[in-house]
C-alpha positions in Angstrom: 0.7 -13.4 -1.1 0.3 -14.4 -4.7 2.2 -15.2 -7.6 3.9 -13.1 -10.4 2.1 -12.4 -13.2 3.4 -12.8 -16.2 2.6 -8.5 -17.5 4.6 -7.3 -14.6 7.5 -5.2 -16.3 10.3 -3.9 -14.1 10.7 0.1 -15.2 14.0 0.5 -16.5 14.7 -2.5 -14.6 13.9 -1.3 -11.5 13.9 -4.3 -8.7 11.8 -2.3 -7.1 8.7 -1.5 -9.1 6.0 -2.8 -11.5 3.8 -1.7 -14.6 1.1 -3.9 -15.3 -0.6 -1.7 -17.8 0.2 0.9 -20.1 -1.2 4.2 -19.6 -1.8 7.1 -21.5 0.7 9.4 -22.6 1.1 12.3 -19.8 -1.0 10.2 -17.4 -0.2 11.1 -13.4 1.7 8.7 -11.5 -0.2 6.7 -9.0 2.2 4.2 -6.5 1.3 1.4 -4.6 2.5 -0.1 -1.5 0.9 -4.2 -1.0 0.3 -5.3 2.5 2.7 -7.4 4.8 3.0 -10.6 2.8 1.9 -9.1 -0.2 3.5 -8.9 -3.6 3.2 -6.4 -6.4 0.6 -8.8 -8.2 -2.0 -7.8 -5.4 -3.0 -4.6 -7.2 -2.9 -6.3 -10.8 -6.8 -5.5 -11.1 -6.0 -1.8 -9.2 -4.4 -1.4 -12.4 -6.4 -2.2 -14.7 -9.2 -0.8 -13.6 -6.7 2.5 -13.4 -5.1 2.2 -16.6 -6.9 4.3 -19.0 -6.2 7.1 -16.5 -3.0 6.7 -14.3 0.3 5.2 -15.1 0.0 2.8 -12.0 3.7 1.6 -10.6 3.4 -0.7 -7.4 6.4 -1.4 -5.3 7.8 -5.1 -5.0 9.0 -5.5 -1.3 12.3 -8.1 -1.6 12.3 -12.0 -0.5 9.2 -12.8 -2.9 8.3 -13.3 -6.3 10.6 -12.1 -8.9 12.6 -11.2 -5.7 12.8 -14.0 -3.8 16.5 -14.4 -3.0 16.8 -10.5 -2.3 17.3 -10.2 1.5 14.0 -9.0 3.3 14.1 -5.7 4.9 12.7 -6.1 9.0 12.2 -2.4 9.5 9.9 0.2 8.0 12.4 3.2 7.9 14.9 1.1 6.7 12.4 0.0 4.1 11.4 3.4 2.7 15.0 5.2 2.8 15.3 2.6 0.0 12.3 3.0 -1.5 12.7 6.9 -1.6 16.1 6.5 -2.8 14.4 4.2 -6.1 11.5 6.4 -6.6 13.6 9.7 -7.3 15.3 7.6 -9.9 12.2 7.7 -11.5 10.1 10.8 -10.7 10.2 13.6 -12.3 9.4 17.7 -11.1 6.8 18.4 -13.7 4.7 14.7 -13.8 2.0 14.9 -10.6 2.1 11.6 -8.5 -0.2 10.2 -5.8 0.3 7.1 -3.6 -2.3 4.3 -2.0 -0.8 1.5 0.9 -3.3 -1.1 2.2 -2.3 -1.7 5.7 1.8 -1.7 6.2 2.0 -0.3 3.4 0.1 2.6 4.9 2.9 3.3 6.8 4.9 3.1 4.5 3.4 5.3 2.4 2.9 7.8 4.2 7.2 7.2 5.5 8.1 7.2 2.2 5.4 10.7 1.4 7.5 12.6 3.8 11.0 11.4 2.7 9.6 12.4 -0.8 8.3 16.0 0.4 11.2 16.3 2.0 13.1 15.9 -1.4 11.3 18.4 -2.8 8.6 15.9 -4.4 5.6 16.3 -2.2 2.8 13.8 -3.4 -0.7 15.3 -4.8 -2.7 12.9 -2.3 -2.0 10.2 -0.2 -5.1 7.0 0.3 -4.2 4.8 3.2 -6.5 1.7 4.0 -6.8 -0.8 6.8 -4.1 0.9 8.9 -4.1 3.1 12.0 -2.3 6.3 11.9 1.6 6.4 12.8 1.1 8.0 15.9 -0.8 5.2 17.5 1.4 2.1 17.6 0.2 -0.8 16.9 2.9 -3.2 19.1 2.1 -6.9 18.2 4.5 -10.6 19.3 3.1 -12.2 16.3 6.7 -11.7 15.0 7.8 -14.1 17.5 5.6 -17.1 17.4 5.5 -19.9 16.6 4.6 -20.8 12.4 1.7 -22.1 13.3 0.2 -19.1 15.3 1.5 -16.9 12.1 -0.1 -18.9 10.0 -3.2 -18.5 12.1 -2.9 -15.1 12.3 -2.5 -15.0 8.3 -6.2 -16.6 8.0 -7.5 -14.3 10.7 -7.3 -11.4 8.1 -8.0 -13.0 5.1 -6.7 -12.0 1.9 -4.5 -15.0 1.0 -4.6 -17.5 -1.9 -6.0 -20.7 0.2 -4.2 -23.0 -2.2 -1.2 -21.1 -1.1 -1.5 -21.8 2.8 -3.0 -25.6 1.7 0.4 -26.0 0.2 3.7 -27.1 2.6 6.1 -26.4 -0.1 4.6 -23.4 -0.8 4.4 -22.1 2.6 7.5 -23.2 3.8 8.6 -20.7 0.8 6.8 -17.5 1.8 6.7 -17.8 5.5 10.2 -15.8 5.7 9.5 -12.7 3.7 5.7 -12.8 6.3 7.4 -13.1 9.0 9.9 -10.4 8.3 6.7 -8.1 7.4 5.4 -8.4 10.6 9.2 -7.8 12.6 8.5 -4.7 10.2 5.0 -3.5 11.3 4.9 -4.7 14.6 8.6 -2.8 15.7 7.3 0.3 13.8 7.5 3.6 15.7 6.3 6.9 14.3 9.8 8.9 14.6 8.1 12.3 14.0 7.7 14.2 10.8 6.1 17.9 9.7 2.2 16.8 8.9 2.3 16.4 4.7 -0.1 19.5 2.8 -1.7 17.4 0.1 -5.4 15.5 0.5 -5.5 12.3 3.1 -8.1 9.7 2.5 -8.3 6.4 5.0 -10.2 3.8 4.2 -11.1 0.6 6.5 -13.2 -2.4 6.9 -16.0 -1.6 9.7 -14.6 -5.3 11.1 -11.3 -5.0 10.2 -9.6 -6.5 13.8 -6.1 -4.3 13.4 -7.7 -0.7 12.9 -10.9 1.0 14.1 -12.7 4.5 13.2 -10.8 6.7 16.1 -7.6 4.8 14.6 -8.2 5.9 11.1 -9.6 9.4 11.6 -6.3 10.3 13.7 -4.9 10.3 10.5 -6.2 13.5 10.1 -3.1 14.7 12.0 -0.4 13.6 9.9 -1.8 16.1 7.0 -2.9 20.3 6.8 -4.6 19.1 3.7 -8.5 18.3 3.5 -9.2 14.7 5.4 -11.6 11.9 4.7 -12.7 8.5 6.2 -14.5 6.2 4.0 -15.9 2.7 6.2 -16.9 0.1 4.1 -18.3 -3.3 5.3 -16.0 -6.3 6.2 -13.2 -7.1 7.5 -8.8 -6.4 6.8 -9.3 -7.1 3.1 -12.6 -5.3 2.6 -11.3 -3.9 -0.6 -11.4 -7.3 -2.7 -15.2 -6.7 -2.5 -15.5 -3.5 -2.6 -12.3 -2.9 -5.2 -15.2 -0.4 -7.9 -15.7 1.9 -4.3 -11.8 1.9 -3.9 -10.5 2.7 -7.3 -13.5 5.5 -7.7 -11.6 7.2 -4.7 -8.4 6.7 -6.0 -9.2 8.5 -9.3 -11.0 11.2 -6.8 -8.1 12.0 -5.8 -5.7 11.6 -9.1 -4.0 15.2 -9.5 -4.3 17.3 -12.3 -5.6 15.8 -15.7 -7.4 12.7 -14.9 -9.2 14.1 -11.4 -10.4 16.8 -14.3 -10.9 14.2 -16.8 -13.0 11.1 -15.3 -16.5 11.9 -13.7 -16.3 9.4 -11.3 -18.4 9.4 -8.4 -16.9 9.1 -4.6 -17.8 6.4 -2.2 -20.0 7.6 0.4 -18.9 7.6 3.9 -20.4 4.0 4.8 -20.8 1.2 2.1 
């Protein structure tokens, strides 16, 4: 949950995705899904960090930001048919492409990988962080309580801007598009899908509350491609930390000229 920054440019003016950074001519496509709550500005350092070697677009969920009076989507696979539909606007056969989601935007990810293959534009890897694998549900009532416990549950994990929560103005503003992320995650059901063929890397917090090892590895199922589970220490937003150890697996996994082009080193298994 943070606020727009002022480099975000809309592609073509896209509603639904933002370039932060200008990357390299020829440069792979890497795509971002933010967390429930989150905006596009969440992976503004991804990006940089990224830009000299991926053309980084992340995905701006509607009912915040920039988006604010664009009616919020309360269902995954409602939310990624849409997304799909956006993102063959934009990708082209010949330009390589992975995608990253932190936590529901795991799941979407990975929904929005398959709709993707199945469009004949299968994904060169696929990084999903602080999210258990679609099939184990993760069924939650947070959805329905009051805005007090959802506020609660928002400090729990961590990851917001204080000053934001601090604020009732402010809160009052964002608590509609949360609470219609958590209707989202917590009403999710895996609907079945052919496992994906490209690379699958999870990545968690080794206190992260919503998803534990036997969670992540079941990824492993969802993909005939090579697996890996990378556990870092702390909790749902381990990443903010940790952000060098997460990009250095991102580019890992970059397809074709910047996985060739950058010697960076991978995170070992526990950090």
């Amino acid at each position: 949950m943070t606020r727009p920054h002022p480099n975000a440019v809309p592609p073509t003016g896209s509603p639904w995705l933002r370039r932060f950074h200008a990357a390299p001519a020829g440069s792979p496509l890497l795509l971002c899904f933010p967390h429930a709550g989150g905006s596009a500005s969440y992976f503004f350092p991804f990006s940089a960090r990224l830009a000299a070697h991926a053309d980084v677009l992340v995905v701006q969920y509607p009912g915040r930001q920039e988006r604010f009076a664009d009616r919020c989507v309360e269902s995954l696979h409602e939310m990624a048919d849409l997304i799909t539909e956006e993102l063959l606007r934009h990708l082209v056969p010949d330009r390589p492409f992975s995608i990253f989601g932190h936590s529901m935007g795991a799941s979407l990810a990975f929904e929005v990988a398959c709709r993707l293959r199945d469009a004949s534009f299968p994904p060169a890897a696929l990084t999903v962080s602080g999210r258990r694998a679609p099939s184990i549900p993760a069924p939650g009532s947070v959805h329905l309580a009051t805005d007090d416990q959802l506020i609660a549950d928002i400090k729990l994990l961590g990851g917001t801007d204080q000053g934001m929560l601090d604020n009732p103005e402010l809160l009052a503003a964002i608590l509609p598009s949360v609470r219609s992320d958590y209707v989202a995650t917590e009403t999710y059901r895996f609907r079945g899908a052919d496992p994906l063929r490209c690379p699958v890397t999870a990545l968690i917090g080794d206190a992260d509350p919503r998803v534990d090892e036997p969670q992540a590895l079941a990824w492993r199922n969802h993909s005939t491609g090579p697996f890996r589970l990378r556990v870092y220490t702390g909790g749902h937003f381990y990443l903010v930390p940790h952000l060098d150890a997460v990009v250095a697996e991102l580019l890992a996994d970059l397809p074709v000229r910047a996985a060739a082009s950058v010697g960076t080193e991978s995170a070992t298994s526990h950090h």
